[in-house]
C-alpha positions as CSV (number, residue, x, y, z in Angstrom):
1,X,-5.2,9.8,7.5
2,X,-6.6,6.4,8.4
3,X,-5.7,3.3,10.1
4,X,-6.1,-0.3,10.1
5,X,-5.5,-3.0,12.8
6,X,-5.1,-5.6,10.7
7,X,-4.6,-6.5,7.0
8,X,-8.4,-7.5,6.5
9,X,-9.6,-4.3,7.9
10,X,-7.2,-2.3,5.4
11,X,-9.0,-4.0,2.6
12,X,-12.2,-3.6,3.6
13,X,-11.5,-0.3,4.1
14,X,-10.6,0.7,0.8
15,X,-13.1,-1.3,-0.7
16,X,-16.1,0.6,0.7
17,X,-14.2,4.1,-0.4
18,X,-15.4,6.0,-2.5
19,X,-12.6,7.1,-4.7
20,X,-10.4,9.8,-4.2
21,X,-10.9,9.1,-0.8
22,X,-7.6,7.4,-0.2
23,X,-4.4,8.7,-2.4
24,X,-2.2,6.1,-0.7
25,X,-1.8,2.9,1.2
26,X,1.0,2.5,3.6
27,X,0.8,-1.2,4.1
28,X,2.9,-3.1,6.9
29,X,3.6,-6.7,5.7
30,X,3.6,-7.9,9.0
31,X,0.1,-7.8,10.1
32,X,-2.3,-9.8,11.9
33,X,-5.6,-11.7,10.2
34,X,-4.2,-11.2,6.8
35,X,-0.9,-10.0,6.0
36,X,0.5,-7.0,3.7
37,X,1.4,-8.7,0.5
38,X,-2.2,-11.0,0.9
39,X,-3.9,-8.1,1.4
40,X,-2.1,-5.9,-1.8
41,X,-3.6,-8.6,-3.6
42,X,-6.8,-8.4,-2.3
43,X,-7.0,-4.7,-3.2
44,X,-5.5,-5.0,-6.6
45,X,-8.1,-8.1,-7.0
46,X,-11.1,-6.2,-6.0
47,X,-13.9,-4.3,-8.4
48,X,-12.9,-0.9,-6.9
49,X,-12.4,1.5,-9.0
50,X,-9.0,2.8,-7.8
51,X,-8.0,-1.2,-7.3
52,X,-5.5,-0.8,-9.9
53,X,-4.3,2.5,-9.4
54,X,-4.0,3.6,-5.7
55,X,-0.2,3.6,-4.2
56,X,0.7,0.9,-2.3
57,X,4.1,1.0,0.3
58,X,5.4,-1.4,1.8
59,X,6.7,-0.8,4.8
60,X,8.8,-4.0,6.2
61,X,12.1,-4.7,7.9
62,X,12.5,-7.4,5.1
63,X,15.3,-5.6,2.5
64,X,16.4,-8.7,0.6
65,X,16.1,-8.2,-3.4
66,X,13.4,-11.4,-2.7
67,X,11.6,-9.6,-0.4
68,X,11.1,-6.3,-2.9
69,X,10.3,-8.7,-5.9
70,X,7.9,-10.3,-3.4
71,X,6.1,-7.2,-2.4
72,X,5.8,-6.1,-5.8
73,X,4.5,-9.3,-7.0
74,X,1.7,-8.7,-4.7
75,X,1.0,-5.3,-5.9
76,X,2.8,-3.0,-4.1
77,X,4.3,-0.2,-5.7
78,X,6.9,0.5,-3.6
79,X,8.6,-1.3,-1.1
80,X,10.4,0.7,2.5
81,X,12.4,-1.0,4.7
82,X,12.3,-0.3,8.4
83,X,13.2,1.5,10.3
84,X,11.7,3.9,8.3
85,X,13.6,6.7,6.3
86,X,11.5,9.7,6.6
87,X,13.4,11.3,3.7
88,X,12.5,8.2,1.5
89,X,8.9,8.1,2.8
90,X,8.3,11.9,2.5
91,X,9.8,11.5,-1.2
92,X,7.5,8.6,-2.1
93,X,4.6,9.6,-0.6
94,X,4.9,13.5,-2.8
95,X,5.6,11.5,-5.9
96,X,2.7,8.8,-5.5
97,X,0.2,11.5,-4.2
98,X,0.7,14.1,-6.7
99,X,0.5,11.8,-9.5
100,X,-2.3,10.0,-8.3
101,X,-4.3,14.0,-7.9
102,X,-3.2,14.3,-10.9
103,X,-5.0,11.7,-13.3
104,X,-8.3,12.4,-11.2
């Protein structure tokens, strides 16, 4: 488990990964220097070889159908309202880390 204070340092984060080093992002949307859906694009954007690939949550307390469609359109896989289900996240983060061990 690692953490990020903002959305730039999320990015940066899992562009200097080596891969397989991260099987998931849980990405707030509300974050400071660059925000969740900006930076979900940024990762999806980059050369990294898991760009493309690695799980990306968002976590918001946005749950309009415009919201989802919003965080999907910048890349998320999956988008959590808050407060947080634990069921939900438990259940998302088994499904998007054992398929993602899976194709490595």
């Amino acid at each position: 488990i690692d953490t990020a204070e903002n959305g730039a340092e999320a990015v940066d984060k899992v562009r200097h990964a080596a891969p397989g080093d991260y099987d998931l992002v849980l990405m707030d949307v509300q974050m400071p220097v660059m925000n969740g859906y900006e930076a979900a694009k940024a990762i999806r954007g980059s050369s990294h070889p898991m760009a493309g690939k690695i799980p990306i949550i968002a976590l918001t307390a946005s749950a309009f159908s415009e919201d989802v469609q919003k965080s999907l359109a910048a890349g998320m896989t999956m988008h959590l309202t808050k407060p947080i289900d634990i069921e939900l996240l438990s259940q998302a983060v088994h499904l998007y880390v054992s398929h993602t061990s899976c194709e490595e």
